[in-house]
BAPA-306544 format. One record per residue (C-alpha): x, y, z; residue in one letter; residue number from 1. Coordinates in pm, 1 decimal, decimal comma. Layout:
{{X; Y; Z}; a; NUM}
...
***
This chain:
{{-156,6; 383,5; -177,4}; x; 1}
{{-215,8; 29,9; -31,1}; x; 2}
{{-259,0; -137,9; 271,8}; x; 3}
{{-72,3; -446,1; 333,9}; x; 4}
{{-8,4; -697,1; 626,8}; x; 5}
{{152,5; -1028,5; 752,7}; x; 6}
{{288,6; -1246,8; 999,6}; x; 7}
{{517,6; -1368,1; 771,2}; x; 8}
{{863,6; -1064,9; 746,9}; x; 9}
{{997,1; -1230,2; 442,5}; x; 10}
{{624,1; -1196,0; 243,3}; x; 11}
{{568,3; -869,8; 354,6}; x; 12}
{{910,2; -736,0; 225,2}; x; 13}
{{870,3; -930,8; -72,4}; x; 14}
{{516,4; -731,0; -97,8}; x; 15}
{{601,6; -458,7; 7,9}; x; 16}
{{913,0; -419,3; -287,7}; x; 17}
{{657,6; -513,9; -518,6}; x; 18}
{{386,5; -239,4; -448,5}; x; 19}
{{684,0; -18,1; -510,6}; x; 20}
{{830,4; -168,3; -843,8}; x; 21}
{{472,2; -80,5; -943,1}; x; 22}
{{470,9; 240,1; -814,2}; x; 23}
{{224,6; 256,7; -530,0}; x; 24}
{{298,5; 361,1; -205,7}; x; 25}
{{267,0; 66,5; 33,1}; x; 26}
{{126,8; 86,6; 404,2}; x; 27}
{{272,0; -157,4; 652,4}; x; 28}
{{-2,8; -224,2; 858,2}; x; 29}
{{156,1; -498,4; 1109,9}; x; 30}
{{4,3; -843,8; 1174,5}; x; 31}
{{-300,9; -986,1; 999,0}; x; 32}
{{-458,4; -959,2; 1357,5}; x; 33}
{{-347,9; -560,4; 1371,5}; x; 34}
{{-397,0; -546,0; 986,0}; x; 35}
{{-767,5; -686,3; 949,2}; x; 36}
{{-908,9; -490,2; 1263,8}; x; 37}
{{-759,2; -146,3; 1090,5}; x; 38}
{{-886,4; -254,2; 736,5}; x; 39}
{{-1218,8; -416,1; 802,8}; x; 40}
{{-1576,4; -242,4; 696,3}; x; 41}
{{-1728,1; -136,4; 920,8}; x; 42}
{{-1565,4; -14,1; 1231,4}; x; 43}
{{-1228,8; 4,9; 1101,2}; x; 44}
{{-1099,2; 352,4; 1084,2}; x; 45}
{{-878,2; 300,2; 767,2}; x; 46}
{{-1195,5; 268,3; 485,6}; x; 47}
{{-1375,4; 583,6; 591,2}; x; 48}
{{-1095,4; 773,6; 488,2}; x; 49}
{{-1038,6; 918,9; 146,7}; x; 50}
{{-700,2; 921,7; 67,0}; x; 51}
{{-705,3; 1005,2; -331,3}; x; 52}
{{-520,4; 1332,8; -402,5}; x; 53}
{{-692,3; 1544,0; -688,7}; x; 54}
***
């Protein structure tokens, strides 16, 4: 799984197609502003979670 974000549509698709091709499972997470504030260490609420499946 990763996180990804943009302000720019065309990047983010173009991202987003490539975190598939490589067979992740991509995570739209908006704007950078949206984006950074869910991401960011800490306070964000996105890297206290563990989201590995044994």
């Amino acid at each position: 799984m990763l996180f990804y974000s943009g302000d720019d549509a065309e990047a983010k698709a173009r991202v987003g197609a490539l975190i598939d091709q490589l067979g992740f499972f991509g995570i739209d997470l908006g704007s950078l502003a949206l984006g950074s504030r869910l991401t960011q260490f800490p306070g964000g609420p996105l890297p206290a979670l563990n989201l590995v499946k044994l």
